[in-house]
Gaussian input, Z-matrix of N, CA and C with variables (Angstrom, degrees):
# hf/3-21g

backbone

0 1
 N
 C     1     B1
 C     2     B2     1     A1
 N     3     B3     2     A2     1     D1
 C     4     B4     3     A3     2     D2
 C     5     B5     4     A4     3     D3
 N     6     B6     5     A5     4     D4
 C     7     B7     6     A6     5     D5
 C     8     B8     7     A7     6     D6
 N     9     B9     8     A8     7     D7
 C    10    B10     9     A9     8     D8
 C    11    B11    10    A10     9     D9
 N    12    B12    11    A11    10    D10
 C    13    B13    12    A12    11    D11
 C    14    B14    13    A13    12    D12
 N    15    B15    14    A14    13    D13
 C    16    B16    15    A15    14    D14
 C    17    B17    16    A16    15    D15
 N    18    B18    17    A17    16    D16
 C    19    B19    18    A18    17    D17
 C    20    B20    19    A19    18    D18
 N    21    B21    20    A20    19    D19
 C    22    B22    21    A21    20    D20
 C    23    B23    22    A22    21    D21
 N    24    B24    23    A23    22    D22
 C    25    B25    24    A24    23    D23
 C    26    B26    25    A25    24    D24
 N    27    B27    26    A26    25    D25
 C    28    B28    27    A27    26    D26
 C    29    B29    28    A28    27    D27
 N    30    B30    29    A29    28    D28
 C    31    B31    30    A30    29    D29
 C    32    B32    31    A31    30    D30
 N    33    B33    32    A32    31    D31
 C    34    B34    33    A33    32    D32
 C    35    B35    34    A34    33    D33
 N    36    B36    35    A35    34    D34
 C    37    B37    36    A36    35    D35
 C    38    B38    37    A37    36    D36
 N    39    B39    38    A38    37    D37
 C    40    B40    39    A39    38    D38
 C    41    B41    40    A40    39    D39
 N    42    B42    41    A41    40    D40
 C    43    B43    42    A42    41    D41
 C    44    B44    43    A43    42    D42
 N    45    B45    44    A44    43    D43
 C    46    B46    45    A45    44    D44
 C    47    B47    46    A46    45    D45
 N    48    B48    47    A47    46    D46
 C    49    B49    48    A48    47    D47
 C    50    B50    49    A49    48    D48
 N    51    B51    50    A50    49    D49
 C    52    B52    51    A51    50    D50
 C    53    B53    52    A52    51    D51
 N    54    B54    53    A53    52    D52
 C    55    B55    54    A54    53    D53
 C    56    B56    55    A55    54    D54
 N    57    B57    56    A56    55    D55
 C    58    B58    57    A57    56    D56
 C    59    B59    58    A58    57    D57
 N    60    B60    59    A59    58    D58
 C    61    B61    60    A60    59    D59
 C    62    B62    61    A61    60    D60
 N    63    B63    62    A62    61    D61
 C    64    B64    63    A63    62    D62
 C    65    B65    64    A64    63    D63
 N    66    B66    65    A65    64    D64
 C    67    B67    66    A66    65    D65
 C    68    B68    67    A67    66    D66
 N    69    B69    68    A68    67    D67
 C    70    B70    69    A69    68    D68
 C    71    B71    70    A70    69    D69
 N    72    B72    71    A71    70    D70
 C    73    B73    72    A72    71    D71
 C    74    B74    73    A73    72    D72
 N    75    B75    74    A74    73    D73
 C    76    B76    75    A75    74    D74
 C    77    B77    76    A76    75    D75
 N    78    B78    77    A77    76    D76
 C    79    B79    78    A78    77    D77
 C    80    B80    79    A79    78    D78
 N    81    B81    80    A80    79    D79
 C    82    B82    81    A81    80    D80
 C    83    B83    82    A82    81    D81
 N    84    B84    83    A83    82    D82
 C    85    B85    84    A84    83    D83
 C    86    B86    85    A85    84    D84
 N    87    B87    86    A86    85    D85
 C    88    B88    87    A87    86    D86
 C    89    B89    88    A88    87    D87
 N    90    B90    89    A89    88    D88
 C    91    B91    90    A90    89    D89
 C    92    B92    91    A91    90    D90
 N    93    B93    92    A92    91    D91
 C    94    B94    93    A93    92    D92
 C    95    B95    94    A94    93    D93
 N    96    B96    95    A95    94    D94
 C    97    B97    96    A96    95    D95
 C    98    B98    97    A97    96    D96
 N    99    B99    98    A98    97    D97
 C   100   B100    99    A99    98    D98
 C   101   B101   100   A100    99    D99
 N   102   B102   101   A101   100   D100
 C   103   B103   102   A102   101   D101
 C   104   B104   103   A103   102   D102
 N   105   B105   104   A104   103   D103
 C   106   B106   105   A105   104   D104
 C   107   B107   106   A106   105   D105
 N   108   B108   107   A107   106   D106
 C   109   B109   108   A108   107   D107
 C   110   B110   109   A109   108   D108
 N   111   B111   110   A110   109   D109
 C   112   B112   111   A111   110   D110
 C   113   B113   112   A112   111   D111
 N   114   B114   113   A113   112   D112
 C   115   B115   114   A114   113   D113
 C   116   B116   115   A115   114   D114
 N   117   B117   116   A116   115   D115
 C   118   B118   117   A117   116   D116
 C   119   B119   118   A118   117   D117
 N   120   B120   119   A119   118   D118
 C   121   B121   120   A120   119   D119
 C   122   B122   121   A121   120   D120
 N   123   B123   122   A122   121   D121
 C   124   B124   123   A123   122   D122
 C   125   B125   124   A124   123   D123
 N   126   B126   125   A125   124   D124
 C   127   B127   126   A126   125   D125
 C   128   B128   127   A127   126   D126
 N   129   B129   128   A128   127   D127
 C   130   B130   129   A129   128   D128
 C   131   B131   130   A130   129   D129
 N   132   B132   131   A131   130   D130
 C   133   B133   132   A132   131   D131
 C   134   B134   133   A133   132   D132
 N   135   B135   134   A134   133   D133
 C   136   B136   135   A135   134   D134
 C   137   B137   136   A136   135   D135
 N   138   B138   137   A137   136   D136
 C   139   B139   138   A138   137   D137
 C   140   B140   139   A139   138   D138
 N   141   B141   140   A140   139   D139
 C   142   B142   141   A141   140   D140
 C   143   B143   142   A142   141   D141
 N   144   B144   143   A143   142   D142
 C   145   B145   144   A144   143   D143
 C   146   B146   145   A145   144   D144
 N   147   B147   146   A146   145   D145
 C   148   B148   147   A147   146   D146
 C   149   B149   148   A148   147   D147
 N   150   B150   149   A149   148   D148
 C   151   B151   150   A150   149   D149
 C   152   B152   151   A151   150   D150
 N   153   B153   152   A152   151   D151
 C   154   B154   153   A153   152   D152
 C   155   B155   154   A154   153   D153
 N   156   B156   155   A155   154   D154
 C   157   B157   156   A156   155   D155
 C   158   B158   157   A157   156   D156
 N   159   B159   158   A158   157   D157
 C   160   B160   159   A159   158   D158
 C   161   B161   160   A160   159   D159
 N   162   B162   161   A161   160   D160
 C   163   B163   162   A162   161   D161
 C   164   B164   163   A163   162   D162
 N   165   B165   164   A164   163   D163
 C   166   B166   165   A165   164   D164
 C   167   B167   166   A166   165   D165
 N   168   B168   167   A167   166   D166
 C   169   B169   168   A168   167   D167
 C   170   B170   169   A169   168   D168
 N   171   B171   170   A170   169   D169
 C   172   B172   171   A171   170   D170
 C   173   B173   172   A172   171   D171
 N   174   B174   173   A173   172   D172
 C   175   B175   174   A174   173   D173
 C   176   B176   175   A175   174   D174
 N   177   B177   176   A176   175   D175
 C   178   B178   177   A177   176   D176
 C   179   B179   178   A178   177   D177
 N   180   B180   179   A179   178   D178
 C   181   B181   180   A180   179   D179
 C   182   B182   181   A181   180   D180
 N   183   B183   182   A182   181   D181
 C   184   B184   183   A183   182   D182
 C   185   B185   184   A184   183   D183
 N   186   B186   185   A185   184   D184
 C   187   B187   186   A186   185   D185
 C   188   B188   187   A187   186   D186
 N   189   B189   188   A188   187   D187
 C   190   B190   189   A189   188   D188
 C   191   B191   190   A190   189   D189
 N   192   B192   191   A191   190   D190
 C   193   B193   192   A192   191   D191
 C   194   B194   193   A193   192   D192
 N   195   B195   194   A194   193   D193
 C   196   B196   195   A195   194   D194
 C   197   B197   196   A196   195   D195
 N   198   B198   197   A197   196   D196
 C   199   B199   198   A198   197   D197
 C   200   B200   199   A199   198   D198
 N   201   B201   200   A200   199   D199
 C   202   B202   201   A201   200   D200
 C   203   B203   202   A202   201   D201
 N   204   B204   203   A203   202   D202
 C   205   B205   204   A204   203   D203
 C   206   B206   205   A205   204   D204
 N   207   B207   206   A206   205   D205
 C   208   B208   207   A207   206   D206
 C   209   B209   208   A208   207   D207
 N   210   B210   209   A209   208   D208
 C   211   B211   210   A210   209   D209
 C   212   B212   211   A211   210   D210
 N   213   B213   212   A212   211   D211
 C   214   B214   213   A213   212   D212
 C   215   B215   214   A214   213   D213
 N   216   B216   215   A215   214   D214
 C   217   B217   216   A216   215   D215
 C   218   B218   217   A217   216   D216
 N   219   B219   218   A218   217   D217
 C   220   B220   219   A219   218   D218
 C   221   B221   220   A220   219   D219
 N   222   B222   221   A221   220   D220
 C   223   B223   222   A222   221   D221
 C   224   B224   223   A223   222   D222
 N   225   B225   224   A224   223   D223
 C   226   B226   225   A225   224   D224
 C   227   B227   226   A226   225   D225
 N   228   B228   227   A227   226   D226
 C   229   B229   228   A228   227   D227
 C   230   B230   229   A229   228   D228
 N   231   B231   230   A230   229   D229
 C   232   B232   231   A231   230   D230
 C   233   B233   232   A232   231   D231
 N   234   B234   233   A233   232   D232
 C   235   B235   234   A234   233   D233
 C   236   B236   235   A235   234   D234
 N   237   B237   236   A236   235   D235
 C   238   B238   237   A237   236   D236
 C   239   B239   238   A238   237   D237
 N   240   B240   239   A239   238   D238
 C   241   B241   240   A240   239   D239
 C   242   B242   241   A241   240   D240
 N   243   B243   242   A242   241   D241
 C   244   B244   243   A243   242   D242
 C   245   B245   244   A244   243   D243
 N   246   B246   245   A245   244   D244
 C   247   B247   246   A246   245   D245
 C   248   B248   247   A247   246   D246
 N   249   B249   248   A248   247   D247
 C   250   B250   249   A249   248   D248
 C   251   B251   250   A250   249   D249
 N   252   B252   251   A251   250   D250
 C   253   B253   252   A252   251   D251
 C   254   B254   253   A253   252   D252
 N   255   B255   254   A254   253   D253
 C   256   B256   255   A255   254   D254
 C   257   B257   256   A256   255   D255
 N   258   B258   257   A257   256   D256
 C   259   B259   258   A258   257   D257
 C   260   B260   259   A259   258   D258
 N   261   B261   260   A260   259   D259
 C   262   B262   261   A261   260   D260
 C   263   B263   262   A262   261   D261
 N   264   B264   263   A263   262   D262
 C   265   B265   264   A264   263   D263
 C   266   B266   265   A265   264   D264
 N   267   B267   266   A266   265   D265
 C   268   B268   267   A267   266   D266
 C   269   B269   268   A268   267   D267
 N   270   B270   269   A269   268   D268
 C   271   B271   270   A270   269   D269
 C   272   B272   271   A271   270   D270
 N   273   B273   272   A272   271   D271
 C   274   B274   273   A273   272   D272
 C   275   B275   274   A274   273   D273
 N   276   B276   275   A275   274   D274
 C   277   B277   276   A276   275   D275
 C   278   B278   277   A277   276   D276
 N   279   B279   278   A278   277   D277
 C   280   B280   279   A279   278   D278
 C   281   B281   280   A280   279   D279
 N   282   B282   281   A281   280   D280
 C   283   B283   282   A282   281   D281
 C   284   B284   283   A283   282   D282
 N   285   B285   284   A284   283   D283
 C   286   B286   285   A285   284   D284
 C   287   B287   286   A286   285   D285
 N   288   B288   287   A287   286   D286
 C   289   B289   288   A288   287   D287
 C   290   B290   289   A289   288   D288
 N   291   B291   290   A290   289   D289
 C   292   B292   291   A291   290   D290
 C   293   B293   292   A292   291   D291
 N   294   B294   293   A293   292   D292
 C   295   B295   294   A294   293   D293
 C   296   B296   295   A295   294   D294
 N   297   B297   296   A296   295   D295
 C   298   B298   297   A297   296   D296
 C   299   B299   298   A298   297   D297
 N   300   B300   299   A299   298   D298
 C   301   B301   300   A300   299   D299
 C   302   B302   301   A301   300   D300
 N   303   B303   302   A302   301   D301
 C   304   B304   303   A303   302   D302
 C   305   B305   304   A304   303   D303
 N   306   B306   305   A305   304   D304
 C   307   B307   306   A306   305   D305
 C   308   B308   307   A307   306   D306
 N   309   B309   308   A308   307   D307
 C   310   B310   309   A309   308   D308
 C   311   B311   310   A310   309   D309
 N   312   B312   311   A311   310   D310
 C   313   B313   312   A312   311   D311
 C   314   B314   313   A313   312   D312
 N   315   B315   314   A314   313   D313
 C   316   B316   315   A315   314   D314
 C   317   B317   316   A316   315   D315
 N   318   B318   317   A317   316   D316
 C   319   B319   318   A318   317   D317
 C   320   B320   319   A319   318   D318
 N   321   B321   320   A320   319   D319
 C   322   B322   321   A321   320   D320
 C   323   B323   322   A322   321   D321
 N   324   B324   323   A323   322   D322
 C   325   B325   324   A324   323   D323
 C   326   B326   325   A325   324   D324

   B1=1.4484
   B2=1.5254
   B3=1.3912
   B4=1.8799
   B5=1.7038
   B6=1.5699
   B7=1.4765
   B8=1.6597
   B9=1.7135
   B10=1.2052
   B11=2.0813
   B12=1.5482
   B13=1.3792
   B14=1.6166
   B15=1.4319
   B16=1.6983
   B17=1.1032
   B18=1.3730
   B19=1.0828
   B20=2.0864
   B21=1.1748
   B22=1.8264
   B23=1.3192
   B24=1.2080
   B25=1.8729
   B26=1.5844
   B27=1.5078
   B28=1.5076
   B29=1.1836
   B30=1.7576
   B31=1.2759
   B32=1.9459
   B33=1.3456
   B34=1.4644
   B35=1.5593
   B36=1.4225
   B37=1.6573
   B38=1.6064
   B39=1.4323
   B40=1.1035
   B41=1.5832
   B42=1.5606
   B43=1.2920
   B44=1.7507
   B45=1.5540
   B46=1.0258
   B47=2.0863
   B48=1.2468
   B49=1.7081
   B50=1.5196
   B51=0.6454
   B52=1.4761
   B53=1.2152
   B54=1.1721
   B55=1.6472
   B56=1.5985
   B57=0.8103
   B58=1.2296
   B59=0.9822
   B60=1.4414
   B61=1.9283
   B62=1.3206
   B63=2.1184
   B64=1.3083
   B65=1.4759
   B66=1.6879
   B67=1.2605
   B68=2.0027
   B69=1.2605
   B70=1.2833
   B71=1.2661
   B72=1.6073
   B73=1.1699
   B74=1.8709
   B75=1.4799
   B76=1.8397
   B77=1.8324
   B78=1.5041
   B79=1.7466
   B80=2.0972
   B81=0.8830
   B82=0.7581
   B83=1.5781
   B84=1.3806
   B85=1.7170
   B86=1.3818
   B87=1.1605
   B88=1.2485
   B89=1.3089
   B90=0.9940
   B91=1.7316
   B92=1.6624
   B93=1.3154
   B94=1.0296
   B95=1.3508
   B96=1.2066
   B97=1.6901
   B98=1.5270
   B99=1.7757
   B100=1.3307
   B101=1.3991
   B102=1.3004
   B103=1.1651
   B104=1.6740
   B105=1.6534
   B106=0.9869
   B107=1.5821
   B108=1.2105
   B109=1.3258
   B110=1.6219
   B111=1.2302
   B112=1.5363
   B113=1.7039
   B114=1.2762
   B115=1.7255
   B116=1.9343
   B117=1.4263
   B118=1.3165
   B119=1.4521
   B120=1.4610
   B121=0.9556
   B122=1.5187
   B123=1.2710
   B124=1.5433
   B125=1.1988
   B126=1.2598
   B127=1.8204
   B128=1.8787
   B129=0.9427
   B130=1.4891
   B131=2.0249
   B132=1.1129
   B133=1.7549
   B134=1.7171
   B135=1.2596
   B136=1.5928
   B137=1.8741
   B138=1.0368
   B139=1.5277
   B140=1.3971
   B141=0.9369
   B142=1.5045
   B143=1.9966
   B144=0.9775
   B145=1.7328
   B146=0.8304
   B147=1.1379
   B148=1.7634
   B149=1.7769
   B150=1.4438
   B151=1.3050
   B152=1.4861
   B153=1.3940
   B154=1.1151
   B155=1.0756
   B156=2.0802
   B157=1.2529
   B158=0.9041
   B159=1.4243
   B160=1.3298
   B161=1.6633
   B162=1.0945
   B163=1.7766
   B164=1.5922
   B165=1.4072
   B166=1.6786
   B167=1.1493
   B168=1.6058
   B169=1.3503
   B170=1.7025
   B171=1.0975
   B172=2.0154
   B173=1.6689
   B174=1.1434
   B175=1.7033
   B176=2.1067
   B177=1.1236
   B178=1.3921
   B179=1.2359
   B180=1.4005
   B181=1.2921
   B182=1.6453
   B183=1.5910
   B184=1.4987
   B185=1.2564
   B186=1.9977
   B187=1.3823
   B188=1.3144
   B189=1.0931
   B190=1.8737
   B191=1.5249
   B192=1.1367
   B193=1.5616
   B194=1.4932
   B195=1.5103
   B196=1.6803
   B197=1.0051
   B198=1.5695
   B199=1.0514
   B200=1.8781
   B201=1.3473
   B202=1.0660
   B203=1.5026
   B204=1.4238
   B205=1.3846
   B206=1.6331
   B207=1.5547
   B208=1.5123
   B209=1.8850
   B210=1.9695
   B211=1.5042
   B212=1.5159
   B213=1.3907
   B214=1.5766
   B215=1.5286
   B216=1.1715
   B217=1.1324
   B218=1.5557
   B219=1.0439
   B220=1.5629
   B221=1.5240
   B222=1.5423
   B223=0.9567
   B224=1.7764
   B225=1.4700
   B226=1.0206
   B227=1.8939
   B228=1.4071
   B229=0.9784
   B230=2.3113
   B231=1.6263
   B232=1.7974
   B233=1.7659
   B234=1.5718
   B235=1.2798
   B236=1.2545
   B237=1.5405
   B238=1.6592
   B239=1.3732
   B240=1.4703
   B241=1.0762
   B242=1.8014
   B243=1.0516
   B244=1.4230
   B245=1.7081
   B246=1.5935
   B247=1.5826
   B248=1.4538
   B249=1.6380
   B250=1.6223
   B251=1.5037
   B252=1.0066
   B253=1.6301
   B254=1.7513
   B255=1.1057
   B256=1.9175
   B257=1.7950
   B258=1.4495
   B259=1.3154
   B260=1.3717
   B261=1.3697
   B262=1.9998
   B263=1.4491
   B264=1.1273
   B265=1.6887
   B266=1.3215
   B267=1.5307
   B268=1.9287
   B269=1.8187
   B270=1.4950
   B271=1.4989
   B272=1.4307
   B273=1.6043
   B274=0.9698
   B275=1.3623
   B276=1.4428
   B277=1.6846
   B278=1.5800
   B279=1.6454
   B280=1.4493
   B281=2.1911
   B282=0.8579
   B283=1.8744
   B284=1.4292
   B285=1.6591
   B286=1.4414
   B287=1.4722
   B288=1.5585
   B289=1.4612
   B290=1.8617
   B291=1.0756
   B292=1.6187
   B293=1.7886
   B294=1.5103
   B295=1.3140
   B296=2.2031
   B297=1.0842
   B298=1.3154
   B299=1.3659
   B300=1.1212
   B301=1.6471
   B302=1.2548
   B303=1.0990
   B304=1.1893
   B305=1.8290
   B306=1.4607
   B307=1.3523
   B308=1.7714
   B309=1.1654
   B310=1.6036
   B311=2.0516
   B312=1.5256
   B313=1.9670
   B314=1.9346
   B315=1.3020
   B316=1.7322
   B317=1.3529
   B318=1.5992
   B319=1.8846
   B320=1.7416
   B321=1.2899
   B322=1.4743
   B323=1.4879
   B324=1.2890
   B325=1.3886
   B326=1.8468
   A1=107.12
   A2=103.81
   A3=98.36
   A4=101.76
   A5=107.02
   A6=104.17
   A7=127.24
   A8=109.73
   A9=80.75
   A10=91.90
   A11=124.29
   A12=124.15
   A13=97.62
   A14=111.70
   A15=123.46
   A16=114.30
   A17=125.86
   A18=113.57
   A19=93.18
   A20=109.41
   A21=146.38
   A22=97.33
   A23=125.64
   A24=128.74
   A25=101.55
   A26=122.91
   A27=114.01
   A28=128.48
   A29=117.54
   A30=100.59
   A31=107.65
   A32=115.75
   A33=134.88
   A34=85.62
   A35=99.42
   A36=138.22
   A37=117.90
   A38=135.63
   A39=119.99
   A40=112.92
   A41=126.98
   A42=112.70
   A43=89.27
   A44=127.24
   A45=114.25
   A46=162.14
   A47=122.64
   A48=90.73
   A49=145.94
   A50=131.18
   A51=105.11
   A52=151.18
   A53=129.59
   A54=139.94
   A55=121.97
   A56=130.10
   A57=143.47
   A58=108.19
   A59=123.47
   A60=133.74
   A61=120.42
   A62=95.83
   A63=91.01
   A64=116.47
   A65=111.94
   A66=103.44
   A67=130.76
   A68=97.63
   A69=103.44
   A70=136.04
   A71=116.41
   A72=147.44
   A73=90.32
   A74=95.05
   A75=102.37
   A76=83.35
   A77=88.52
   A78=114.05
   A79=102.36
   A80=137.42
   A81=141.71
   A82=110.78
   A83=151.68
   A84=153.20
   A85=94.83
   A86=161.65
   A87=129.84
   A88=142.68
   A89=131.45
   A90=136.20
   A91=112.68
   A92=140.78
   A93=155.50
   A94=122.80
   A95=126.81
   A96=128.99
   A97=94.13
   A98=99.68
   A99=130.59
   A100=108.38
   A101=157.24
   A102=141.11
   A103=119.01
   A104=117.83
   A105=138.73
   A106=139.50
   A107=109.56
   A108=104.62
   A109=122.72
   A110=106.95
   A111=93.26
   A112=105.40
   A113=107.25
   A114=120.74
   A115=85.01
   A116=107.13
   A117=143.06
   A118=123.66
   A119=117.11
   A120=123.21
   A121=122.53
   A122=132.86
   A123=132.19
   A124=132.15
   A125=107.08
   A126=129.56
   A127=112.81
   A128=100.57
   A129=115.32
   A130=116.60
   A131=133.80
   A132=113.72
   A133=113.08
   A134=108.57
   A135=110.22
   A136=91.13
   A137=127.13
   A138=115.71
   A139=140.56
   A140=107.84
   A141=146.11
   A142=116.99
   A143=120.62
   A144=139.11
   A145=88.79
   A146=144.07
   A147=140.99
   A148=105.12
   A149=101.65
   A150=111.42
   A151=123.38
   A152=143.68
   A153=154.75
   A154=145.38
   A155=118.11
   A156=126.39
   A157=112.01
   A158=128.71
   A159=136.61
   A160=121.22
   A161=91.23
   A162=85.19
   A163=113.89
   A164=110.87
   A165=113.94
   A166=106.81
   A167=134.25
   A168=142.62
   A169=74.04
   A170=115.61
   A171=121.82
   A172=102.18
   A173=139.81
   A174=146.63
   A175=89.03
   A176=90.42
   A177=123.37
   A178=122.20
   A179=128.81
   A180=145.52
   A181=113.73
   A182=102.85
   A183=109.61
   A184=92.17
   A185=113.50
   A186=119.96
   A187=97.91
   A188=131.36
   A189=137.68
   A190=104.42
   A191=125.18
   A192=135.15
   A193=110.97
   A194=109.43
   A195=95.77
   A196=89.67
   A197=113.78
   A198=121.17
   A199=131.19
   A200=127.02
   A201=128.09
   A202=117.84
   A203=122.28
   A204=129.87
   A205=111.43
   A206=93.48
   A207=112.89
   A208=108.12
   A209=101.66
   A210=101.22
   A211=94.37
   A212=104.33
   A213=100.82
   A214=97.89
   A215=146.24
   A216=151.73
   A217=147.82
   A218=105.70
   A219=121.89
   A220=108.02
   A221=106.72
   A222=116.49
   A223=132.79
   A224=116.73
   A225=105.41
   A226=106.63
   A227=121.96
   A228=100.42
   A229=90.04
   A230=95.28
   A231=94.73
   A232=100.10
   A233=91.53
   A234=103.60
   A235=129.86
   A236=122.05
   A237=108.54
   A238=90.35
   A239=118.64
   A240=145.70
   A241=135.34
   A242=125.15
   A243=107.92
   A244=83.93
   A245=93.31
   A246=127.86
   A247=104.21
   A248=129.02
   A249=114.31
   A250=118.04
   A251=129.41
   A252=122.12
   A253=91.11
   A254=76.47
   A255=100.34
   A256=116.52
   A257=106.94
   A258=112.71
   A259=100.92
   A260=115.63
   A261=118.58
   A262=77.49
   A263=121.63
   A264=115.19
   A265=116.84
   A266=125.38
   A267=127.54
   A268=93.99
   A269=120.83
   A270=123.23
   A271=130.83
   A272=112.44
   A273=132.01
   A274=119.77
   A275=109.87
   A276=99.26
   A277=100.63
   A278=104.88
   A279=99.50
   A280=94.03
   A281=114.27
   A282=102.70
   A283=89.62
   A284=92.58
   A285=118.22
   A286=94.80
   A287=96.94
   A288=108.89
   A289=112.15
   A290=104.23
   A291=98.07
   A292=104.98
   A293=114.87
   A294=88.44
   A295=84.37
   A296=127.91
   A297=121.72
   A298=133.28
   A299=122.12
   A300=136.15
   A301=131.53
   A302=160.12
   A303=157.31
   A304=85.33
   A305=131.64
   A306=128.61
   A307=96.20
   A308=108.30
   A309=152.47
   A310=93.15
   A311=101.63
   A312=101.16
   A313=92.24
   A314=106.92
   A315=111.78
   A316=107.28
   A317=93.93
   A318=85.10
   A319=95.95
   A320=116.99
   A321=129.49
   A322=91.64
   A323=107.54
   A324=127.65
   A325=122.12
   D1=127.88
   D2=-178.32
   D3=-122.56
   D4=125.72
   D5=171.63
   D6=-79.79
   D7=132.12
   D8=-153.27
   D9=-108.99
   D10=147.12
   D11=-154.46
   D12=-73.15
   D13=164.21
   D14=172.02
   D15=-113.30
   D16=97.16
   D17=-168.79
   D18=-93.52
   D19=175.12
   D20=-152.27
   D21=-106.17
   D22=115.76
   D23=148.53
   D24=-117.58
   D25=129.14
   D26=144.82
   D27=-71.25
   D28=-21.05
   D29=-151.59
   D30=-114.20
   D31=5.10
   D32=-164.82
   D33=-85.50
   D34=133.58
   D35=172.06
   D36=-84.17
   D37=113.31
   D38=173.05
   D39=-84.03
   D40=147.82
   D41=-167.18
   D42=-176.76
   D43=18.05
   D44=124.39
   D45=-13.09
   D46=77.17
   D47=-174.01
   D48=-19.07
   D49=152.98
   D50=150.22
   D51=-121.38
   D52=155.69
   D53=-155.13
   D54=-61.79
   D55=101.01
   D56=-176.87
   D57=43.40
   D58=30.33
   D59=176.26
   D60=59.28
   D61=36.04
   D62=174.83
   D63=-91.11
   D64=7.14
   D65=177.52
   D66=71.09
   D67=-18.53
   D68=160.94
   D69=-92.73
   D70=-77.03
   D71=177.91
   D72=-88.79
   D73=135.83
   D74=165.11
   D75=-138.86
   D76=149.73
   D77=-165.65
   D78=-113.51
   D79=166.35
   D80=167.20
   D81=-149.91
   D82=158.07
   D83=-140.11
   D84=-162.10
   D85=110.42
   D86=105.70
   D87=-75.46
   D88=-161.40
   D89=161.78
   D90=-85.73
   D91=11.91
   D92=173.73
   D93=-168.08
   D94=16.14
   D95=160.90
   D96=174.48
   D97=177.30
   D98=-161.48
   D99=-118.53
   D100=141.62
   D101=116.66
   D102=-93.18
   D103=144.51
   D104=157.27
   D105=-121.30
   D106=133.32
   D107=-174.73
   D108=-138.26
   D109=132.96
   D110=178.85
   D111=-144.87
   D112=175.46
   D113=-165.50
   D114=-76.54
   D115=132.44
   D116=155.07
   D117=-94.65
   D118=-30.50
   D119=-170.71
   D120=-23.88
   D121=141.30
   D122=-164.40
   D123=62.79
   D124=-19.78
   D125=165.60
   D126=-65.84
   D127=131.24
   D128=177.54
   D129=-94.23
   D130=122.71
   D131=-167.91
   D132=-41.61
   D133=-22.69
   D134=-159.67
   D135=-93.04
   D136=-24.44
   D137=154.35
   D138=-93.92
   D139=26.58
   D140=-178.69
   D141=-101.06
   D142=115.09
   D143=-173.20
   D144=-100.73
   D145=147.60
   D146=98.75
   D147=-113.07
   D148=125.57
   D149=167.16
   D150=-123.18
   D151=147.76
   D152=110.70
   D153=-28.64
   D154=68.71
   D155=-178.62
   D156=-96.96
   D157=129.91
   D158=179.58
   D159=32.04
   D160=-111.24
   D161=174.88
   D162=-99.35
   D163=19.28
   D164=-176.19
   D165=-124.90
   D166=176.44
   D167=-127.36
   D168=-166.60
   D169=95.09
   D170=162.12
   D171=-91.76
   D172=129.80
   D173=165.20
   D174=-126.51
   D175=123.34
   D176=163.60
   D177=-118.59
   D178=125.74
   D179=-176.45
   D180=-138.20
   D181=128.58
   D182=-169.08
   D183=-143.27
   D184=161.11
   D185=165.36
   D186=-97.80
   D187=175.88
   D188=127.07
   D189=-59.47
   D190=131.21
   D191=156.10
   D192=-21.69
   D193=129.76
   D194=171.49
   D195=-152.73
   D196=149.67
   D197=176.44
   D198=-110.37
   D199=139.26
   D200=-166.82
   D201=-100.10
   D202=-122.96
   D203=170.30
   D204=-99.85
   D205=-37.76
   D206=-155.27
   D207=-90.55
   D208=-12.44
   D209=-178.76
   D210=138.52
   D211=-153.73
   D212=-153.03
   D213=-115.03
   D214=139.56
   D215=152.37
   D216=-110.45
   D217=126.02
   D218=-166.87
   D219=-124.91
   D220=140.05
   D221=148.93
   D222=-145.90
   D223=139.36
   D224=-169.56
   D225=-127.51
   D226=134.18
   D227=-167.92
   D228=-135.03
   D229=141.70
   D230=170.91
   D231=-136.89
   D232=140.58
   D233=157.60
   D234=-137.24
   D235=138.99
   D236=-164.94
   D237=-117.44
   D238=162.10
   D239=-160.02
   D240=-154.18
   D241=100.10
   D242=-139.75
   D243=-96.02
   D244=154.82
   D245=-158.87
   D246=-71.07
   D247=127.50
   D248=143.17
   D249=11.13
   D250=155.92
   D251=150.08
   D252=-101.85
   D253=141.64
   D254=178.43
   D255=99.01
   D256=4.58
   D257=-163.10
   D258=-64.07
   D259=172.23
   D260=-170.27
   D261=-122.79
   D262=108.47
   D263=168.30
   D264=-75.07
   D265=-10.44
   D266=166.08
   D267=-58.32
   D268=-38.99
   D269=-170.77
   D270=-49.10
   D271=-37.00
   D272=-159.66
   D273=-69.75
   D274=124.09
   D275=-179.70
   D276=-138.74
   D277=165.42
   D278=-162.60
   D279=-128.37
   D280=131.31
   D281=174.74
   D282=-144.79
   D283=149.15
   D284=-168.88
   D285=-131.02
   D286=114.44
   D287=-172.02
   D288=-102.48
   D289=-172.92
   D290=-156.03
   D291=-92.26
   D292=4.88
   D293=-178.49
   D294=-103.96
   D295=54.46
   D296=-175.14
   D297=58.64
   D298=22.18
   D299=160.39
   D300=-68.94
   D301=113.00
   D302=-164.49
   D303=-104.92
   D304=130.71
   D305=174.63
   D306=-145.83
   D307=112.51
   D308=-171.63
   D309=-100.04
   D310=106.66
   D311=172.68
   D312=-131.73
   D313=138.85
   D314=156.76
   D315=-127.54
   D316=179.44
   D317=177.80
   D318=-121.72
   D319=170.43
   D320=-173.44
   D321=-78.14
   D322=-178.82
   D323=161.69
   D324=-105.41

């Protein structure tokens, strides 16, 4: 399993389609790399996963507990996703830009 880092943009625009109108995650295919993207929103980079298992793409996102008026709140959310075939998993990088996108790109082999 290799973790892969998140790096931070404020100023990158999401403007992707989207995926079968699920409104979350939008996918992109080429013939030499991948893009992925999905809502981050409320996520901070330092609570933010993205890993490289085998042939799948795991992103984990958690808060620290905080508490409000109403009690304590947490949330933790994972989704795995299995890779291109041909993906270079050394490729893979994940940046979380400032309007709340988490956008995940590798390149083929």
């Amino acid at each position: 399993m290799t973790s892969v880092d998140v790096a931070h943009d404020q100023g990158t625009k999401w403007d992707w389609p989207f995926q079968k109108g699920d409104g979350v995650v939008k996918v992109l295919e080429y013939e030499d790399h991948f893009e992925v993207g999905l809502e981050a929103f409320n996520f901070e980079p330092n609570e933010i996963d993205v890993k490289n298992v085998g042939e799948f793409l795991e992103i984990h996102m958690a808060h620290t507990a905080k508490d409000d008026k109403f009690g304590t709140i947490t949330r933790s959310i994972t989704r795995c996703y299995r890779l291109p075939k041909g993906t270079d998993p050394s490729t893979i990088k994940s940046k979380l830009d400032g309007s709340g996108i988490l956008h995940i790109t590798g390149n083929k082999k």
